[in-house]
C-alpha positions as CSV (number, residue, x, y, z in Angstrom):
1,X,67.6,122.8,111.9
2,X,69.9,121.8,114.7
3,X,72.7,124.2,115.5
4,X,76.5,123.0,116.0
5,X,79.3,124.5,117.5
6,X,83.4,124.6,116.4
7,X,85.3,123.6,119.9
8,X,89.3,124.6,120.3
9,X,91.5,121.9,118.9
10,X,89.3,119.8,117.3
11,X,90.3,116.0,116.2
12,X,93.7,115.4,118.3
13,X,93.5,114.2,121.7
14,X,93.9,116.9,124.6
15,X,96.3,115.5,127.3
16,X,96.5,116.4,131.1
17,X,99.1,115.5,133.6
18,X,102.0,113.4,133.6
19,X,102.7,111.3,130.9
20,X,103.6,107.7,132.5
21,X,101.2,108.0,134.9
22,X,98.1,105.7,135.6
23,X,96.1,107.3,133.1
24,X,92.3,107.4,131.8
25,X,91.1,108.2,128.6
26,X,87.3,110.2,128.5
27,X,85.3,109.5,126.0
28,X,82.9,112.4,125.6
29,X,78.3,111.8,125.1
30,X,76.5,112.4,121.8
31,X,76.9,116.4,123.0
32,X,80.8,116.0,122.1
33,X,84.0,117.4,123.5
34,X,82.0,120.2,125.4
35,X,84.2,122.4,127.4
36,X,83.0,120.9,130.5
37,X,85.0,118.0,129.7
38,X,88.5,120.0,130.3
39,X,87.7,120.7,133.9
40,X,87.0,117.0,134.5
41,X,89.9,116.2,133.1
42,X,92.0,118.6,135.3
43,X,90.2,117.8,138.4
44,X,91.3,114.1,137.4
45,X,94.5,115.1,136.4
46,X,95.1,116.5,140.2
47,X,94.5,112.9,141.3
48,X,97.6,111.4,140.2
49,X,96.5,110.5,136.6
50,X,97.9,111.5,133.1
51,X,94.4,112.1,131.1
52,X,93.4,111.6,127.7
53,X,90.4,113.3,126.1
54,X,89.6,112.0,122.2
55,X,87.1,113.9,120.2
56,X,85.0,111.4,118.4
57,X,83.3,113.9,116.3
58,X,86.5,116.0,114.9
59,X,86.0,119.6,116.7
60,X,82.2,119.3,115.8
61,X,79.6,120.0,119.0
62,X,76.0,120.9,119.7
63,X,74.2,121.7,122.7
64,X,71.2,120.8,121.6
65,X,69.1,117.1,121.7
66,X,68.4,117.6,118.5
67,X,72.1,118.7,117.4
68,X,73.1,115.4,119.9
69,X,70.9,113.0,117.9
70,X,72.3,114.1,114.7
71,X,76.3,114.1,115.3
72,X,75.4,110.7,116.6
73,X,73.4,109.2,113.9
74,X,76.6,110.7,111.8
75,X,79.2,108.6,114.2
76,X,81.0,105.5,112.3
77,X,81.3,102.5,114.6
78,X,84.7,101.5,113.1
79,X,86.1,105.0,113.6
80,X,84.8,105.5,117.2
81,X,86.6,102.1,118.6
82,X,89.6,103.1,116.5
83,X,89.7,106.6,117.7
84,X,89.2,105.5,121.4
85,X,92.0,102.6,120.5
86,X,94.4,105.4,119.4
87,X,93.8,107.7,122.6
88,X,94.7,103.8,124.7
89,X,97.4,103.7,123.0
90,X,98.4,107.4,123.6
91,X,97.6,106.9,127.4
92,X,99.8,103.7,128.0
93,X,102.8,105.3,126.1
94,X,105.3,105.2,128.7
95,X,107.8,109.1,129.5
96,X,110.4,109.8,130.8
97,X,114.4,107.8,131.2
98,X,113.2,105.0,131.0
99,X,111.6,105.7,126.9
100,X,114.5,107.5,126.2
101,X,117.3,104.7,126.8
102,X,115.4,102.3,125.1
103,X,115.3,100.2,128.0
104,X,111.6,98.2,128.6
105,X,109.4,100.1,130.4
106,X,106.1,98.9,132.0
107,X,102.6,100.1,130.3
108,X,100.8,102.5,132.5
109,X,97.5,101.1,133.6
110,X,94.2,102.3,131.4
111,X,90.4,103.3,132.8
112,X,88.1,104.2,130.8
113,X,84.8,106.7,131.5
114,X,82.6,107.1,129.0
115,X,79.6,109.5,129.4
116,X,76.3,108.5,127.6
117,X,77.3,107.5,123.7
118,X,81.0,107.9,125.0
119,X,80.2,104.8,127.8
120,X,78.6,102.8,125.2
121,X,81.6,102.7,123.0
122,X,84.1,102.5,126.3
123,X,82.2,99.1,127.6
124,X,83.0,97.7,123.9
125,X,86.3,98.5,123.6
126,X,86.6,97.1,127.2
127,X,85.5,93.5,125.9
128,X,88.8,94.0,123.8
129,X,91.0,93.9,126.9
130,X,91.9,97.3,126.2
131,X,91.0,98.9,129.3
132,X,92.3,98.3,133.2
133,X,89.0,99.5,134.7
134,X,85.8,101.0,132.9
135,X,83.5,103.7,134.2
136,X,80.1,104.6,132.2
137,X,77.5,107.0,132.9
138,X,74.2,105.9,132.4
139,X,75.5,103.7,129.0
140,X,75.1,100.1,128.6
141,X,75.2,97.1,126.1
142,X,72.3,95.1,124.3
143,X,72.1,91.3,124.4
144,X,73.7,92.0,120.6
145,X,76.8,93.9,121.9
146,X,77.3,90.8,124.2
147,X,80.6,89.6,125.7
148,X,82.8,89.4,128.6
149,X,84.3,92.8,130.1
150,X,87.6,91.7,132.1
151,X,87.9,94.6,133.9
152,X,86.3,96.0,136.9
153,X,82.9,98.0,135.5
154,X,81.4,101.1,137.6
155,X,78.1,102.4,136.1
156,X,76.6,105.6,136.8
157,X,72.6,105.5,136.3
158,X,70.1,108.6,136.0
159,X,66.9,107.9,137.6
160,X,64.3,106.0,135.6
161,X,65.2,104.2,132.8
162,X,64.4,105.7,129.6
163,X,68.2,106.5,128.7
164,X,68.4,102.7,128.4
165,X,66.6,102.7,125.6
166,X,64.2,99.8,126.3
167,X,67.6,97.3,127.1
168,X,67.0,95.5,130.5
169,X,69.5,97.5,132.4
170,X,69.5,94.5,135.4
171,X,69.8,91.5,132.9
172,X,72.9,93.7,131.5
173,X,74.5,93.6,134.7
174,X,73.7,90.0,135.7
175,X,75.0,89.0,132.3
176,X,78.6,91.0,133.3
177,X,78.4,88.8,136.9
178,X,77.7,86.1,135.3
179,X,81.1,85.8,133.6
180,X,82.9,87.2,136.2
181,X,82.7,91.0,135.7
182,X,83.0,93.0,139.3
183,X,80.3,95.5,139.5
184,X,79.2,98.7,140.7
185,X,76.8,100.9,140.3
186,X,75.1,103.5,141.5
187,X,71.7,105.5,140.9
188,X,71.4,109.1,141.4
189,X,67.4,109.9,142.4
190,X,65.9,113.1,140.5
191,X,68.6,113.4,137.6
192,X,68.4,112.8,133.8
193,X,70.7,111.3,131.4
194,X,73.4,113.7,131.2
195,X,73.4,115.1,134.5
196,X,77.2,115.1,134.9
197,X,77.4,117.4,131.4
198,X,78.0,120.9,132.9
199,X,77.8,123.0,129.4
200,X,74.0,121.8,128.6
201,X,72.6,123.7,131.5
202,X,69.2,122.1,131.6
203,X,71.0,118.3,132.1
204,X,73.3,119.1,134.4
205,X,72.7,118.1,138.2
206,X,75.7,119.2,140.1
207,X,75.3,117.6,143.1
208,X,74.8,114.1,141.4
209,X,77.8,115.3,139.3
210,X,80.0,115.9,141.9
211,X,79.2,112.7,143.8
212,X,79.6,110.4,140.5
213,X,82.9,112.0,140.0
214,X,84.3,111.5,143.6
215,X,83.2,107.9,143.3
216,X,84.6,107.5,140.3
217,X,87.9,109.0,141.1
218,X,88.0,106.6,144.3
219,X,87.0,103.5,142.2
220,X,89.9,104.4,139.5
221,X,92.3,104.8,142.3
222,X,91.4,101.5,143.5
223,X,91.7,99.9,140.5
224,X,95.1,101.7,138.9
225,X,96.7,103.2,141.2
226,X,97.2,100.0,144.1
């Protein structure tokens, strides 16, 4: 029987940084809101963004595959876009003088990163428009989830391609190209899927973690912050 784990403030988003700010909303892999995911979101945070961190599974975690497998299978579609749509929403809402007089204030700019499950769902909502700039880890989308992504895309593959799940990973990104979709990606040799989750130990590959999250901090910059 697979084990679970309760995580501190489950459900509500946790928030990091200054409200206003370019921000980026993580959407956590099939693990859940590990605690891995707070120092991310700092080290992020010390970048210049205002970070938002949604728990798709409501305080509920494993760190098991088999534990993964199941909170997934459990996962709503509907609620997981509308969650992720909520913590958007929460990310663009502008601070500060500006909110308090009433006066219009300008939307902070969105990214996205998803992490495995979390990067499947971020490149949908994406298609929505939602989303300034998306960033997924070793996620992608079948010819059935097709459509057009207007937003810069960085993906983050593990080595081989079994995370994909039999979906042709290069026809996925042609198909983005192909209507326009800048993108960039990067494969990291020797890792698994899940090598930038640093609470499920035998995953985790912290040099290929550490390099994925430098890019991806430089790409986000590049695309929100300019």
């Amino acid at each position: 029987m697979a084990e679970f784990v309760e995580i501190p403030s489950p459900g509500w988003p946790l928030h990091f940084g200054e409200a206003g700010r370019p921000a980026v909303v993580i959407v956590h892999d099939a693990y859940g809101r590990l605690p891995y995911l707070e120092a991310y979101a700092r080290a992020l945070a010390a970048q210049g963004f205002f970070v938002v961190v949604p728990d798709l599974f409501d305080g509920v975690a494993s760190i098991e595959a088999d534990g993964a497998a199941e909170l997934e299978a459990r996962l709503d579609p509907g609620f997981a876009l509308a969650t992720l749509e909520d913590a958007v929403a929460i990310a663009r809402t502008p601070d500060g003088p500006a909110a308090d007089s009433g006066e219009p204030a300008e939307r902070a700019r969105v990214g996205l990163i998803g992490l495995g499950l979390g990067g499947r769902y971020a490149l949908r909502l994406a298609q929505s428009g939602a989303a300034d700039a998306v960033v997924a880890y070793h996620a992608l989308l079948g010819d059935d989830e097709g459509g057009v992504i207007p937003a810069p895309v960085l993906l983050h593959r593990a080595d081989g391609t079994a995370w994909a799940g039999g979906v042709d990973i290069d026809g996925f990104v042609s198909r983005l190209k192909e209507h326009g979709t800048p993108v960039t990606q990067h494969s990291y040799a020797g890792t698994v899927a899940g090598f930038a989750n640093a609470t499920v130990l035998r995953l985790v590959d912290r040099n290929a973690a550490a390099l994925a999250f430098a890019r991806s901090t430089y790409f986000l910059q590049a695309q929100l912050l300019d």
